[in-house]
C-alpha positions in Angstrom: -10.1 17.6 -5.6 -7.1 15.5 -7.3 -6.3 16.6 -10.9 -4.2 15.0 -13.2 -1.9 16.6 -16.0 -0.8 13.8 -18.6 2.3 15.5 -20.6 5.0 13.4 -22.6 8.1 13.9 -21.3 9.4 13.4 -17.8 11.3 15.7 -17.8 8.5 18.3 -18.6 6.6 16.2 -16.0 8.8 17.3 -13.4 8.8 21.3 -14.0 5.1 21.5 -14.5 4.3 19.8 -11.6 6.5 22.7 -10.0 4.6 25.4 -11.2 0.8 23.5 -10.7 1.1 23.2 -6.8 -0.3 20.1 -4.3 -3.8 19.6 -5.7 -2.0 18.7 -9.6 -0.3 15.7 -10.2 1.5 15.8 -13.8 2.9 12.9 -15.2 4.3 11.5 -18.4 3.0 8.7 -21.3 6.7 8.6 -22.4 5.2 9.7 -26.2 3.0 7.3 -27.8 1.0 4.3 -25.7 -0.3 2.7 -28.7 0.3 2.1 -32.7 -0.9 0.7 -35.7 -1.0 -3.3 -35.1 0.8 -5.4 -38.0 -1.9 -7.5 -38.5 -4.7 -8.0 -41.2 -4.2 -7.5 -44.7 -0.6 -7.1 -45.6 0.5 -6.6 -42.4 -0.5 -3.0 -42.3 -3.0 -2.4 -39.4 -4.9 -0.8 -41.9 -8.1 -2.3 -43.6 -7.9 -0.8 -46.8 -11.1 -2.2 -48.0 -13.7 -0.3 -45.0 -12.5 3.0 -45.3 -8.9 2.5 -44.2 -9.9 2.0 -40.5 -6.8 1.6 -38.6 -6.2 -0.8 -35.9 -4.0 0.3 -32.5 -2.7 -2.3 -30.0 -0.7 -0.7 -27.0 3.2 -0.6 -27.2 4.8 -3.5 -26.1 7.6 -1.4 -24.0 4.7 0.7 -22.7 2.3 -2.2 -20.4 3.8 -0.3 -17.6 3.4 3.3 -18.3 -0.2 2.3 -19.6 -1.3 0.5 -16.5 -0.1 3.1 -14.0 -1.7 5.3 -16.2 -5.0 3.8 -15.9 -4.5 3.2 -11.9 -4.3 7.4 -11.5 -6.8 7.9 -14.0 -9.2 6.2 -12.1 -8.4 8.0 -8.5 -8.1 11.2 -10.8 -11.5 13.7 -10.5 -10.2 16.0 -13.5 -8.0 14.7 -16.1 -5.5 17.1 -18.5 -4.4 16.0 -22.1 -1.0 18.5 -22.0 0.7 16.8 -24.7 3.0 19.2 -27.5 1.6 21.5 -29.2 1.9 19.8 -32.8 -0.2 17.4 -34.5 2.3 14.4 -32.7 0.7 16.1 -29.7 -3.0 16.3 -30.8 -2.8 12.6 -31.7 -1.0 11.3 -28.6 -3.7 13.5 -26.8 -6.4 11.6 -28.8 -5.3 8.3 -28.3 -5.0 8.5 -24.3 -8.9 9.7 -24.5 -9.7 7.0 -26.7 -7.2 4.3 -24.6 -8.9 5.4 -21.5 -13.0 6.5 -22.4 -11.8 10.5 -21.4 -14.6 12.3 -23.0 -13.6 13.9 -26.2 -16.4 17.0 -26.0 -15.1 18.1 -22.1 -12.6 20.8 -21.9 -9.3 18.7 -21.2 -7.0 19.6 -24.0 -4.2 21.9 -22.4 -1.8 23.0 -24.7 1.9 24.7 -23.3 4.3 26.6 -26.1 6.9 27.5 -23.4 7.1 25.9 -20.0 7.5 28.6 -17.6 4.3 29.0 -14.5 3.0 31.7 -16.3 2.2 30.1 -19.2 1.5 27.0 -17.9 -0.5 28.5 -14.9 -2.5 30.4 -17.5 -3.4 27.6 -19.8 -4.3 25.4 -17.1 -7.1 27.6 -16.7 -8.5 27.8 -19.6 -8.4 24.2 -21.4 -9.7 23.1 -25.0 -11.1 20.4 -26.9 -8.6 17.8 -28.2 -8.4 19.0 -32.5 -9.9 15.9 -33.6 -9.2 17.4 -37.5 -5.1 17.9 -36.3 -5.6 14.0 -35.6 -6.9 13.1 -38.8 -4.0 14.7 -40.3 -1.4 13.0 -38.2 -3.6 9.6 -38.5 -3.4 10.0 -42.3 0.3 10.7 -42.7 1.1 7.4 -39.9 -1.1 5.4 -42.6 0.5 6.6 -45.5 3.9 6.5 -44.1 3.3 2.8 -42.9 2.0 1.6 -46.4 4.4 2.8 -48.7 6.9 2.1 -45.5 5.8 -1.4 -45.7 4.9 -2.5 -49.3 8.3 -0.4 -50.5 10.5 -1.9 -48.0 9.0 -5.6 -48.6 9.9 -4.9 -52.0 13.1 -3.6 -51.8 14.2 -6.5 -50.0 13.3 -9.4 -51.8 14.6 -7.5 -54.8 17.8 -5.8 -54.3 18.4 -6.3 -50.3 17.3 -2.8 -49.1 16.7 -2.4 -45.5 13.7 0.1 -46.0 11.8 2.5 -48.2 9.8 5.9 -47.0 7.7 8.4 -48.4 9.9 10.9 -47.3 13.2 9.3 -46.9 13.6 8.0 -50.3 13.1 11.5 -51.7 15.6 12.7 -49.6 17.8 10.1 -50.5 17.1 11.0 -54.2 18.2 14.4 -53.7 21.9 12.6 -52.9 22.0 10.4 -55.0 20.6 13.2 -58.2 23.6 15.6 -56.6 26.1 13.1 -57.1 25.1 12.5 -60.6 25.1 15.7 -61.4 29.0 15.9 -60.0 29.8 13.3 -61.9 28.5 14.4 -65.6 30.0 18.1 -64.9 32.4 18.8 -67.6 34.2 21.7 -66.4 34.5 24.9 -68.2 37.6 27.4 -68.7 36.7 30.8 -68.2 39.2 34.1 -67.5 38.8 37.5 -65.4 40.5 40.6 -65.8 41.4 42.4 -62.6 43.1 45.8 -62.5 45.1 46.6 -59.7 45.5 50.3 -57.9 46.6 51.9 -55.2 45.8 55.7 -54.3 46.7 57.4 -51.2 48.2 54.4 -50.2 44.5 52.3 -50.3 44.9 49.7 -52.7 42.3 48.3 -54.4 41.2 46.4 -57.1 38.4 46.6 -59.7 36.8 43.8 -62.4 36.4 44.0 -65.8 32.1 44.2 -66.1 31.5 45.9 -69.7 32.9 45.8 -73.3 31.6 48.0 -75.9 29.1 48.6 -73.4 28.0 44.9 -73.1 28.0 43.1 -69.8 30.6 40.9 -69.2 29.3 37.7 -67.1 31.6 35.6 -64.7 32.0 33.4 -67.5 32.4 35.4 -70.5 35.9 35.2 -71.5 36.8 32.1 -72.1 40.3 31.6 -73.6 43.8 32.9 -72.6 44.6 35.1 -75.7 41.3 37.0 -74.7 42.0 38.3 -71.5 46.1 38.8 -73.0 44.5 41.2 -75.6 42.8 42.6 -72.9 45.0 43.2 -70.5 47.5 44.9 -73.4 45.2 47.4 -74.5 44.4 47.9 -70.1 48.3 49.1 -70.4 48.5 51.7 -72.9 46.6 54.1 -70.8 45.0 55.9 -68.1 41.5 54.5 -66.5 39.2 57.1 -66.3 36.8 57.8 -63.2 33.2 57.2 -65.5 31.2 57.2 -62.3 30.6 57.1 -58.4 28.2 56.3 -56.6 27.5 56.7 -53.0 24.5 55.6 -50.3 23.8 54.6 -47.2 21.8 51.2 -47.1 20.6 49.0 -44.1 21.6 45.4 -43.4 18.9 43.4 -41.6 18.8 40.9 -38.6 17.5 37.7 -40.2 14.2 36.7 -38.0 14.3 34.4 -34.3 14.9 30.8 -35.6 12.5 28.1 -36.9 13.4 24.4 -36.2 14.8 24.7 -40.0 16.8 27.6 -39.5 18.1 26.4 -35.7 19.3 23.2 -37.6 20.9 24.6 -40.4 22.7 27.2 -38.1 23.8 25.2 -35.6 25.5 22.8 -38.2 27.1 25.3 -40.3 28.6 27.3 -37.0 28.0 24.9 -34.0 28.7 21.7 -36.3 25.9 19.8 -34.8 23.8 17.4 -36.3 20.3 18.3 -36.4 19.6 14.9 -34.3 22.1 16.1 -31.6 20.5 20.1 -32.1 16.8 18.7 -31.6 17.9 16.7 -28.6 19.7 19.4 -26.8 16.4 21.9 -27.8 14.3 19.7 -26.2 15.9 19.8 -23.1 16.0 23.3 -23.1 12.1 23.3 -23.4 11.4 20.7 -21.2 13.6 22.4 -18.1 16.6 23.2 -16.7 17.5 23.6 -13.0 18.6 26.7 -12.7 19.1 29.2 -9.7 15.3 30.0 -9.4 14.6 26.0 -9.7 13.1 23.8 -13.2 12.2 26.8 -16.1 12.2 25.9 -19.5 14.4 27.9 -21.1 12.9 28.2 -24.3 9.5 27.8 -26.6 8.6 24.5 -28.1 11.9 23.7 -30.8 9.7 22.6 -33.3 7.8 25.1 -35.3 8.1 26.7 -38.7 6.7 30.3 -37.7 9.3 33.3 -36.9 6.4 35.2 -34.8 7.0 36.2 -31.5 4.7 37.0 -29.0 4.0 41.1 -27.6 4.7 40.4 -24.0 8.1 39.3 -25.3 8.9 41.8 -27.6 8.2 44.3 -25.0 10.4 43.0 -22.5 13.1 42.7 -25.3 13.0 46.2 -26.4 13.3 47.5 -22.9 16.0 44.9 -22.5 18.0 46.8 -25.6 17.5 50.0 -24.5 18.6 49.8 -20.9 21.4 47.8 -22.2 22.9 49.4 -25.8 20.6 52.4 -25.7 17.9 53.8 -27.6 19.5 53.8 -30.8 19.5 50.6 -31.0 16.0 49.4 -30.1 14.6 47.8 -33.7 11.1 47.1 -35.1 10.0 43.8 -35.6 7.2 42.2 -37.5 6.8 38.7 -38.3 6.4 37.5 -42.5 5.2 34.1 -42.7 6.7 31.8 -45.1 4.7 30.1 -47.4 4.3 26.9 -46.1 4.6 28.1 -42.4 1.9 26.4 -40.4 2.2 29.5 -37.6 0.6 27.3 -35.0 2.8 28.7 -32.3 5.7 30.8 -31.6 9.5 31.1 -33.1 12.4 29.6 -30.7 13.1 32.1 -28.4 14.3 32.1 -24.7 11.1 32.2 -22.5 12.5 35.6 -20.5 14.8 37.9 -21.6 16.5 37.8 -18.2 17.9 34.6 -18.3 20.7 35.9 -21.1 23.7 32.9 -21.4 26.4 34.2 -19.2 23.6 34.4 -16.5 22.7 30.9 -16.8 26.0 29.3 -18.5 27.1 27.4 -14.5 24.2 25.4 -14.9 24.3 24.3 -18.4 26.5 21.8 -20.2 28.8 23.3 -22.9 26.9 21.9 -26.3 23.8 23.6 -24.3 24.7 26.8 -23.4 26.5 26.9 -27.3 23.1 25.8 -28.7 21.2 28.4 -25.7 23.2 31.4 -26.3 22.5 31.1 -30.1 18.8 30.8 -30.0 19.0 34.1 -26.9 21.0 36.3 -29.4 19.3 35.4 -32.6 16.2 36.6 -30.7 17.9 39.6 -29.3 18.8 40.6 -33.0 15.8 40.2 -34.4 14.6 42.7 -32.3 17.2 45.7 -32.6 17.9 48.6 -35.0 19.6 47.4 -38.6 22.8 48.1 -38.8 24.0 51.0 -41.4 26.6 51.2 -44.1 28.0 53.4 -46.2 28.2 51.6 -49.8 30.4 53.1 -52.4 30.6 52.0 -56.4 32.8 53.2 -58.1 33.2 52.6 -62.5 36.5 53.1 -64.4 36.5 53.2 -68.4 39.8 52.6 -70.3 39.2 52.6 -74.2 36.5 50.0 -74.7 36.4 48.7 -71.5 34.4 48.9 -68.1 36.0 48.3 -64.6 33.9 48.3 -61.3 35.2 48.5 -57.6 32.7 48.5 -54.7 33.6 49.6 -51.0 31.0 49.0 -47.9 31.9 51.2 -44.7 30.1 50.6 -41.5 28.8 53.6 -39.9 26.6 51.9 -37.4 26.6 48.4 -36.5 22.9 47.7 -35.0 21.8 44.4 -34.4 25.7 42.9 -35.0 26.4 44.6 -31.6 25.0 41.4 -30.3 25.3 38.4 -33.6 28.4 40.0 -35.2 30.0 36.9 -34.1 27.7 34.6 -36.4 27.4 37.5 -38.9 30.7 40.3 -39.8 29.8 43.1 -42.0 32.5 42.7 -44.2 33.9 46.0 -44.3 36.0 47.2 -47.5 37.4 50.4 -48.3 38.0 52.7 -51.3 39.7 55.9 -51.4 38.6 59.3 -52.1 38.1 59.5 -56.5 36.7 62.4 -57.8 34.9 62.0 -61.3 36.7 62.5 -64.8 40.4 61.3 -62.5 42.6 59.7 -64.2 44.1 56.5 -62.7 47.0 54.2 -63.4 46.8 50.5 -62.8 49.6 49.1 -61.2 49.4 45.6 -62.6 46.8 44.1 -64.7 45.7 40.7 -63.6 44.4 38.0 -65.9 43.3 34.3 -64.5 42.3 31.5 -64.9 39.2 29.6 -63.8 37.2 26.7 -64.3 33.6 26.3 -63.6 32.7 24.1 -60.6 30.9 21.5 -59.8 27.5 21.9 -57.6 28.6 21.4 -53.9 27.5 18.0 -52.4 25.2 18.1 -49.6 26.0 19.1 -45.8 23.1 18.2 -43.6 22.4 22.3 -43.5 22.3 22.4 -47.1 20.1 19.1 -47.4 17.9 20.3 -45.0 17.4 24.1 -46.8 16.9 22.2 -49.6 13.6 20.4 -48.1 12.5 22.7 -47.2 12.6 24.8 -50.1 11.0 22.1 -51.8 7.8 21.2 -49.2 9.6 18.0 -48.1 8.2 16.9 -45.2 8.0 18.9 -41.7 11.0 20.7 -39.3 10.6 18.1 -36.9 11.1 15.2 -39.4 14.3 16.3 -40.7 16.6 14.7 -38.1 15.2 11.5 -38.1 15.2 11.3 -42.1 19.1 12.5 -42.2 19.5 9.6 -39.3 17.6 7.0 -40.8 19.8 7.3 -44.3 22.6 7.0 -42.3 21.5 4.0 -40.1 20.1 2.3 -43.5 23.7 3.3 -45.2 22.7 4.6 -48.0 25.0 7.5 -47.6 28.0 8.3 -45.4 29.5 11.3 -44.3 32.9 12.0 -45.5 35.1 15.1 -45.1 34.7 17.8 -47.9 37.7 19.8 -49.3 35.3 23.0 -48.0 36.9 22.6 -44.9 38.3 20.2 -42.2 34.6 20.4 -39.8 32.6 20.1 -42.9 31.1 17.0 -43.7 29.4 15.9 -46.8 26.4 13.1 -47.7 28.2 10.7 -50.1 25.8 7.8 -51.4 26.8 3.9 -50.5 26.5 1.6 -53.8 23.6 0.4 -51.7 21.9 3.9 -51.8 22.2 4.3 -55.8 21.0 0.9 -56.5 17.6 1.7 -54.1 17.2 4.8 -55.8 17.7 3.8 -59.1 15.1 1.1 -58.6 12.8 3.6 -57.2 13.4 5.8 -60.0 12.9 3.6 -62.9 9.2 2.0 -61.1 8.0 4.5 -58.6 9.0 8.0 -60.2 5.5 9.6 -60.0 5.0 8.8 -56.6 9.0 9.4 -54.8 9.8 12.7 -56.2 9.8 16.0 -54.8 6.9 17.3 -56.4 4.3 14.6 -55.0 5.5 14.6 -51.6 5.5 18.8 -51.1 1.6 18.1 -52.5 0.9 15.3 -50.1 2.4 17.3 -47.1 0.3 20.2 -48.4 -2.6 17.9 -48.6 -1.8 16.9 -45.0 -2.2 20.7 -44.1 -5.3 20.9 -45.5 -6.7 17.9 -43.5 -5.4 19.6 -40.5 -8.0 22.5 -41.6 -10.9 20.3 -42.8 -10.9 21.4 -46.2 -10.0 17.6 -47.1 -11.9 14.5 -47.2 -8.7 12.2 -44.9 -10.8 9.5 -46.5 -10.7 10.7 -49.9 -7.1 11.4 -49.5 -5.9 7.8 -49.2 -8.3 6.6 -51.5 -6.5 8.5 -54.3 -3.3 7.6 -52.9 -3.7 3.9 -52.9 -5.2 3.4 -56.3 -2.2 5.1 -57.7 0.3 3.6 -55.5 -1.3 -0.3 -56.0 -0.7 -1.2 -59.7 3.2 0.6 -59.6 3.5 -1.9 -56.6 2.1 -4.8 -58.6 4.0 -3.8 -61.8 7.3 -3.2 -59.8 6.7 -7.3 -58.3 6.4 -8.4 -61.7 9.3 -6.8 -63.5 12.0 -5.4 -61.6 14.8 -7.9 -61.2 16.1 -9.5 -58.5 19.6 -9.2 -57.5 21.7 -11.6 -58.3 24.7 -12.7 -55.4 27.9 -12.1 -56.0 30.0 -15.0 -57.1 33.1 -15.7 -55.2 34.4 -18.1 -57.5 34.7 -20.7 -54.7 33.7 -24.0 -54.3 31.6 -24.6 -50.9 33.0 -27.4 -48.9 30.4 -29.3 -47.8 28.0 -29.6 -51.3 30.8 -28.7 -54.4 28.5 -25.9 -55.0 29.4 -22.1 -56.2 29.8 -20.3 -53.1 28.5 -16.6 -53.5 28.1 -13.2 -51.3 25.0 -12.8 -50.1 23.6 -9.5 -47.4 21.8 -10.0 -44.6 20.8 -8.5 -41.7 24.2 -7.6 -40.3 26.2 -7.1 -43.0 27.6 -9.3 -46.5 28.4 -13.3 -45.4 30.0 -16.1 -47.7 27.1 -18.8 -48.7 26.5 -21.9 -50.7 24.7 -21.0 -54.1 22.4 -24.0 -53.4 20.7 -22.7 -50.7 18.2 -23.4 -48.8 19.2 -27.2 -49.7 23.2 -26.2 -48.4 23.2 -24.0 -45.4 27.2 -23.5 -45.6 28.2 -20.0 -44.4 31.3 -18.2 -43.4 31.7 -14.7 -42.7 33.4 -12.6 -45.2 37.1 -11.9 -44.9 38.5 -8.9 -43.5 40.5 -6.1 -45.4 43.4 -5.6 -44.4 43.4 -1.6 -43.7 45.1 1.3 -45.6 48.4 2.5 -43.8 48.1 5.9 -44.0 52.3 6.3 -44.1 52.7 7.4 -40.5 53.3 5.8 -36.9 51.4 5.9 -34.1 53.0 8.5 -31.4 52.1 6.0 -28.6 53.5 2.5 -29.5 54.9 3.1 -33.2 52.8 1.1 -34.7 51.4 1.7 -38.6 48.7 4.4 -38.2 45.9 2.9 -40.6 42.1 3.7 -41.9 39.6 2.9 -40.3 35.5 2.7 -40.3 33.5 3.1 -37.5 30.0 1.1 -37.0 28.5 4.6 -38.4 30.2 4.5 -41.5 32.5 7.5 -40.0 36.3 7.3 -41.1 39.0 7.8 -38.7 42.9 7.1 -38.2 44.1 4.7 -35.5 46.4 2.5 -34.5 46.9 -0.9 -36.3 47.5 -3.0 -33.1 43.7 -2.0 -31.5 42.9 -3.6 -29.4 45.6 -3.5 -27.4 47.1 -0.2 -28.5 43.7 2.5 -28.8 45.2 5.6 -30.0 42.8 7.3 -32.3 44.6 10.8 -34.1 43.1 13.8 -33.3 42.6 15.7 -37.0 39.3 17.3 -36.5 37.5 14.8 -38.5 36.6 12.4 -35.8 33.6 12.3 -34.2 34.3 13.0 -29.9 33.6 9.4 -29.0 34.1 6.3 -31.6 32.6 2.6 -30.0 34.4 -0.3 -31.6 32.5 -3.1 -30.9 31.2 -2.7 -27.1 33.3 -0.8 -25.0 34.2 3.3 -26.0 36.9 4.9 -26.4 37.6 8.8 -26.3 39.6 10.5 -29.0 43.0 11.1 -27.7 45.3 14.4 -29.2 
């Protein structure tokens, strides 16, 4: 009996077929075969007026996958859906049955969350139904997505030259854009601490001014120079006096196995990935890697929002701990859903405990075994004993005033055996006071401060912020961050946090679409409305919503902004250049197209003069290049990415390595690697 396995990757193709044997043949719609048409009413593939039926043609770049499909479909006694394990999945699923009259009632659904022959062995055997309520969810949000998609971004463009317009993008562009606004209103603030300084039994320490007159003191409470000068005089003329210690022993944590949320945040703030480049490498660990006992997946499905791992796991991870730190440090782990959590399927762990990252590191690239090792030990952690620390508080009283010093000692360090390289514990010691001692300061500090600004956005921090705020899904994230960026509405510029940390700064471009958003769209793109339409989305998923109903309400809101925003927002005027165009005597103006701002004749269509724009000459940065001694100058990648390089490229190609240049810039059509 011949039975074919239809999964989407190739890749995954290839180690499940491994583990299936002679009689399975597994192989792979490369993702979707089909999509909404752009035909019918407003080009939507949609017809609004019968219940929002969609229309599906196959994918152009798909004829062949589809017809060799078909060809082993036909020779194929039993057929397996075994697409991911997410409503993407359930859809793709649904539309080869639909593409290809496979009965929808039969038990064909297989569903993997890790591809190891175990699991894969095991859920062969015992199939499902495709979730035809998971596909209504996912067929809602492709609708939605495709007619505010297409109605916003026909707008924009007529209007004020925007490339595009999402449900979710644009919020996440607002987020930017509301940031930078808020940077630039900030009025800073002066404020002043107090700091005494001591140093008994040769520990010095220091301890903050919290309380006067047995008021609190907050970070920002004195505010001018002769304050904290009055302060520190009175400090002088005596003694502090020990008021108080306090001593305990308190546990620190481990922080639970990653979510696709979590993976992305960490592995940009210590790996300095973006979360397109972190979702790409996870999916290659999922999908297999040939190691020594041939294609395993090295871990469970990288996109999920639950932090639950699965018994057989913890079990081997616990005897893992304790054969290899000892008893002592074997934890106890129980998963807490978040509240939006979907907890369809399992955190991202490795799929054995065996295969740790030294074991495995010869056969993995070095972004894979950085991105591997950190999803093994964040697992590992999760899973052992907190770590212990002595926490000392100490309060000191002179005259009016009330000092505080803390002190943390670790006295065991748990789960940071194994992540204290992603997480120190900060250790800080105090010396032995007794109550009632008298102490004398050393120095009295006073200084100055001024409140900051809020911190622009790192993709991390954009991405916490999401989802925080119910903005679309985990597996969305990295094609929103990459789709403002590919739009350019926002760049990413070095930050003054650090030389590897790289901030979202919006393009004029990316104001101007937002603004315009803002002043005829706010009800709809705004945080609010889209954490209650992915919510919604959930509740489709579960059937406790009407899909039909759903869109309904959508589109009678979302059809007279559309028809007010045609009537009254204003179309952009071009740029003049205060040139006269050659051939007609007309006002030649800037206008943007496709690939960039061009030179034209104000008289179009009737004059079709155009001339590309000129070029700036770049910004000599005031040194030489080290290989010819040429000016080194500015310069902008096709990503919007700043870099230094020589001034005679082409023919000289030197690119300075400062740690704010991406590994690989591509100028034009050939590449060139970043030299030292």
């Amino acid at each position: 009996m011949s039975k074919l396995v239809i999964v989407e990757s190739p890749s995954k193709a290839k180690t499940i077929e491994k583990y299936l044997g002679k009689d399975f043949q597994v192989v792979s719609s490369k993702g979707h075969i089909r999509d909404l048409a752009t035909s019918g009413k407003g080009g939507l593939g949609v017809d609004v007026d019968n219940n929002f039926k969609p229309t599906y043609i196959d994918s152009p770049d798909k004829k062949d996958v589809i017809a060799d499909l078909g060809k082993r479909i036909k020779k194929a006694d039993e057929v397996y859906l075994a697409t991911d394990p997410d409503r993407e999945g359930e859809a793709i699923a649904w539309h080869l049955a639909d593409r290809f009259n496979l009965p929808l009632d039969a038990n064909n659904r297989v569903v993997f969350h890790e591809i190891t022959k175990p699991v894969v062995t095991e859920a062969i055997q015992h199939p499902g139904k495709v979730d035809l309520k998971m596909v209504s969810s996912q067929e809602t949000r492709r609708i939605l997505d495709r007619i505010i998609g297409f109605k916003l971004s026909n707008l924009l463009k007529i209007k004020i030259k925007s490339r595009s317009a999402g449900r979710v993008q644009s919020v996440a562009l607002k987020l930017i854009v509301d940031r930078e606004d808020e940077i630039k209103a900030f009025v800073p603030e002066e404020y002043w601490t107090v700091t005494a300084k001591f140093n008994e039994d040769n520990i010095p320490f220091d301890a903050h001014l919290t309380k006067m007159n047995n008021r609190k003191v907050d970070d920002h409470g004195i505010k001018t120079e002769a304050e904290a000068e009055t302060i520190k005089q009175k400090c002088l003329e005596g003694p502090f006096i020990v008021k108080e210690i306090k001593e305990k022993i308190e546990s620190g944590y481990p922080k639970p196995p990653f979510t696709t949320s979590a993976l992305q945040q960490e592995a940009a703030n210590k790996l300095y990935f973006s979360s397109k480049k972190t979702m790409q490498i996870a999916q290659k660990l999922y999908e297999g890697i040939n190691i020594s006992s041939g294609l395993t997946g090295l871990i469970t499905y990288m996109r999920t929002d639950s932090v639950r791992m699965s018994e057989v796991f913890l079990n081997q991870g616990y005897h893992y701990i304790v054969e290899n730190y000892g008893k002592e440090y074997a934890g106890y782990y129980k998963a807490k859903t978040g509240k939006n959590a979907q907890d369809a399927h399992e955190a991202i762990r490795p799929t054995s405990i065996e295969n740790t990252p030294e074991s495995i590191k010869q056969y993995l690239t070095n972004d894979e075994y950085k991105l591997y090792r950190m999803i093994y030990i964040r697992a590992l952690a999760a899973m052992m004993a907190p770590q212990k620390y002595q926490s000392l508080n100490i309060s000191l009283k002179r005259d009016i005033y009330e000092f505080a010093a803390t002190g943390k000692t670790q006295v065991f360090d748990g789960y940071l055996k194994v992540y204290g390289e992603f997480e120190s514990s900060n250790d800080k010691y105090l010396p032995e006071l007794k109550a009632q001692q008298e102490l004398t300061a050393r120095e009295i500090e006073t200084k100055q401060h001024f409140t900051e600004p809020p911190l622009r956005y790192t993709e991390a921090r954009l991405i916490k912020t999401m989802e925080e705020n119910g903005i679309g899904r985990p597996s969305t994230y990295a094609s929103i961050i990459d789709t403002i960026q590919q739009r350019e509405y926002v760049t990413l510029e070095k930050s003054s946090e650090g030389s590897r940390v790289r901030v979202f700064v919006p393009t004029e471009q990316g104001v101007l679409t937002t603004r315009k958003l803002d002043e005829f769209f706010s009800s709809i793109i705004n945080t609010k409305y889209t954490a209650a339409m992915e919510s919604e989305l959930d509740e489709i998923a579960e059937g406790k919503v009407d899909h039909i109903k759903a869109l309904r309400k959508f589109y009678d809101d979302f059809m007279p902004l559309m028809d007010n925003a045609y009537q009254n927002m204003e179309k952009l005027a071009p740029e003049h250049t205060g040139q006269i165009c050659p051939e007609c005597g007309g006002e030649l103006v800037i206008r943007k197209g496709k690939y960039g701002k061009f030179i034209s004749c104000s008289n179009f269509p009737t004059c079709k003069y155009t001339a590309n724009m000129p070029k700036e000459a770049p910004e000599e940065v005031g040194e030489l290049c080290p290989e010819c001694g040429a000016p080194l100058v500015k310069r902008k990648n096709r990503y919007g990415q700043s870099f230094i390089g020589c001034s005679r490229y082409p023919d000289c190609t030197y690119i300075k390595s400062d740690g704010s240049a991406p590994k690989r810039f591509y100028r034009g059509k050939r590449s060139y690697a970043k030299k030292s």
